[in-house]
MARDRENMI-984929 format. One record per residue (C-alpha): residue number from 0; x, y, z; chain; residue in three letters. Coordinates in steps of 0.02 Angstrom, whole numbers, plus 50000, padded with zeros to 5 digits. Each point is the difference from the previous one (the first is absolute). Layout:
<atoms>
<atom resi="NUM" X="X" Y="Y" Z="Z" chain="A" resn="ALA"/>
...
</atoms>
This chain:
<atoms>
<atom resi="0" X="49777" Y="53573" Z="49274" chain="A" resn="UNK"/>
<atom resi="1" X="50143" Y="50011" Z="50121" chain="A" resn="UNK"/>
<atom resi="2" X="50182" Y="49978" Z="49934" chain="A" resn="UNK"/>
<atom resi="3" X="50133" Y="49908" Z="50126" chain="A" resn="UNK"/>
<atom resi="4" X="50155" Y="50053" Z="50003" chain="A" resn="UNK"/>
<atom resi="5" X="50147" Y="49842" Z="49949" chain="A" resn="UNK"/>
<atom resi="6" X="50089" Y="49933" Z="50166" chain="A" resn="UNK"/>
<atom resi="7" X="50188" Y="49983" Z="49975" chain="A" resn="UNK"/>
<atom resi="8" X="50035" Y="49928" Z="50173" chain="A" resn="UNK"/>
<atom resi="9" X="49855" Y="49874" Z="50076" chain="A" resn="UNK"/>
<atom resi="10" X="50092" Y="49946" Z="50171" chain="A" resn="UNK"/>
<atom resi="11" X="49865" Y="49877" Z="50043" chain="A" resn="UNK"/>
<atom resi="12" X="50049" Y="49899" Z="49856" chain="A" resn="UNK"/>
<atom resi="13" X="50178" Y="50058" Z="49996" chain="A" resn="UNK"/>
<atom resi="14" X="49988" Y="50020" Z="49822" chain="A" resn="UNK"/>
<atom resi="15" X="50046" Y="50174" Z="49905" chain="A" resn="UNK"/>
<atom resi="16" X="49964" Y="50044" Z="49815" chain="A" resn="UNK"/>
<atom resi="17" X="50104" Y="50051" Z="49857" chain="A" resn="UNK"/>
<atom resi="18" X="49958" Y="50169" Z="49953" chain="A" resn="UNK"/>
<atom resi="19" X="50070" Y="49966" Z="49796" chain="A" resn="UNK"/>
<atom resi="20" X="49953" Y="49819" Z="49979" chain="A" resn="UNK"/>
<atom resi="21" X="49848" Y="50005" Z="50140" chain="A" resn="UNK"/>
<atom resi="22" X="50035" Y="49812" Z="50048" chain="A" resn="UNK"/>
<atom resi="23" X="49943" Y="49978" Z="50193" chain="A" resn="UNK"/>
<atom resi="24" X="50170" Y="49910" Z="50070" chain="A" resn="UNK"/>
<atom resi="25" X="50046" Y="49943" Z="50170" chain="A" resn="UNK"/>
<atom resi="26" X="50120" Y="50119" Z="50090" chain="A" resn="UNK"/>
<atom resi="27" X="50128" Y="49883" Z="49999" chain="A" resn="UNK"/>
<atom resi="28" X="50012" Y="50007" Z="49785" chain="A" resn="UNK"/>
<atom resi="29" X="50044" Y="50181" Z="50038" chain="A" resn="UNK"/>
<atom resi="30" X="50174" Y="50041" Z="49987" chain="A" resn="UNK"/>
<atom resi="31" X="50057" Y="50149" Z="50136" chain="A" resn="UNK"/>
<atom resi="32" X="50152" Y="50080" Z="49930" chain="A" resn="UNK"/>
<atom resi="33" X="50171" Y="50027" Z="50129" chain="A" resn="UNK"/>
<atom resi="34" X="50002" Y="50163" Z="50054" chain="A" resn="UNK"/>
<atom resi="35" X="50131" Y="50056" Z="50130" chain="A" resn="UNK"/>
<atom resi="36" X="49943" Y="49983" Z="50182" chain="A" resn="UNK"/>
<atom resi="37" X="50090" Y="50195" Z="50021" chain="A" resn="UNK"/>
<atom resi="38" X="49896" Y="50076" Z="49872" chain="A" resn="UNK"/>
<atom resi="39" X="49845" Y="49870" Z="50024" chain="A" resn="UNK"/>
<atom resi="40" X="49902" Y="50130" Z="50127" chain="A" resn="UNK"/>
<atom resi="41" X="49990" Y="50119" Z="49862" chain="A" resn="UNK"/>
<atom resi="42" X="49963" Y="49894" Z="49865" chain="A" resn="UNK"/>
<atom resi="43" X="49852" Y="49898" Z="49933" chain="A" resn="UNK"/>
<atom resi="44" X="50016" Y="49827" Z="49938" chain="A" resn="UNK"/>
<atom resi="45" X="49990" Y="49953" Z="49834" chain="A" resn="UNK"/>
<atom resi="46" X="49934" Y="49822" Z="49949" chain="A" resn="UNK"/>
<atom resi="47" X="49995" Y="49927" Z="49862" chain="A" resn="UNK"/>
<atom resi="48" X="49859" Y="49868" Z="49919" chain="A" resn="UNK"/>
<atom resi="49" X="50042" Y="49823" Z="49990" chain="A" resn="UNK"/>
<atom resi="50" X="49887" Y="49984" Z="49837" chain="A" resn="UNK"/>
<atom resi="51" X="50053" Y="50129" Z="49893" chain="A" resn="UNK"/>
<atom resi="52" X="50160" Y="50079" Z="50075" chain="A" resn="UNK"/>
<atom resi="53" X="49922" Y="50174" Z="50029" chain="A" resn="UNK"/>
<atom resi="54" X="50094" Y="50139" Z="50144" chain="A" resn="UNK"/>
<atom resi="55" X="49854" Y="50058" Z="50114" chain="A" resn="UNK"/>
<atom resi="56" X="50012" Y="50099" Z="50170" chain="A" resn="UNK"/>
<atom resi="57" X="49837" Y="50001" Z="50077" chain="A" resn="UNK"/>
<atom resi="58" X="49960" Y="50195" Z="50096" chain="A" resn="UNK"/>
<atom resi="59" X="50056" Y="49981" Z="50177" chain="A" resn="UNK"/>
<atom resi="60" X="49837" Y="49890" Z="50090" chain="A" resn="UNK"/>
<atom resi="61" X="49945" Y="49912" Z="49874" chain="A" resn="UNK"/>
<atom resi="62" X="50092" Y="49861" Z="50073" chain="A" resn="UNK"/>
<atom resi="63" X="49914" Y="50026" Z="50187" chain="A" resn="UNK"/>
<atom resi="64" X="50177" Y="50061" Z="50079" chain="A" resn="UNK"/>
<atom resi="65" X="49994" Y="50144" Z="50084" chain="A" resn="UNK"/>
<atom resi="66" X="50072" Y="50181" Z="49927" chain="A" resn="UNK"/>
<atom resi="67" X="50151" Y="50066" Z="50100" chain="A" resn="UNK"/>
</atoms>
């Protein structure tokens, strides 16, 4: 039997999923945190879930953008 790995990010139907409460939400219930545009090259953004409040930051391409 073949085990699938969870999808955080599904960009066909724009939705991601809550790695603590594992609700699939629309992007847009997804909070991005500020970050400073100096530092924001460096950094990875941190979201957090419109259901249960959890901080995420998905690894850099999970969200389809490209790694610098």
């Amino acid at each position: 039997m073949e085990q699938t790995l969870p999808v955080l990010v599904n960009r066909q139907s724009r939705t991601m999923t809550c790695p603590r409460c594992e609700r699939e939400q629309p992007m847009r219930d997804f909070v991005m945190l500020g970050m400073s545009p100096f530092y924001a090259s460096q950094l990875v953004p941190i979201f957090r879930c419109g259901g249960c409040s959890h901080l995420f930051a998905p690894r850099p391409g999970a969200l389809g953008e490209r790694e610098q």
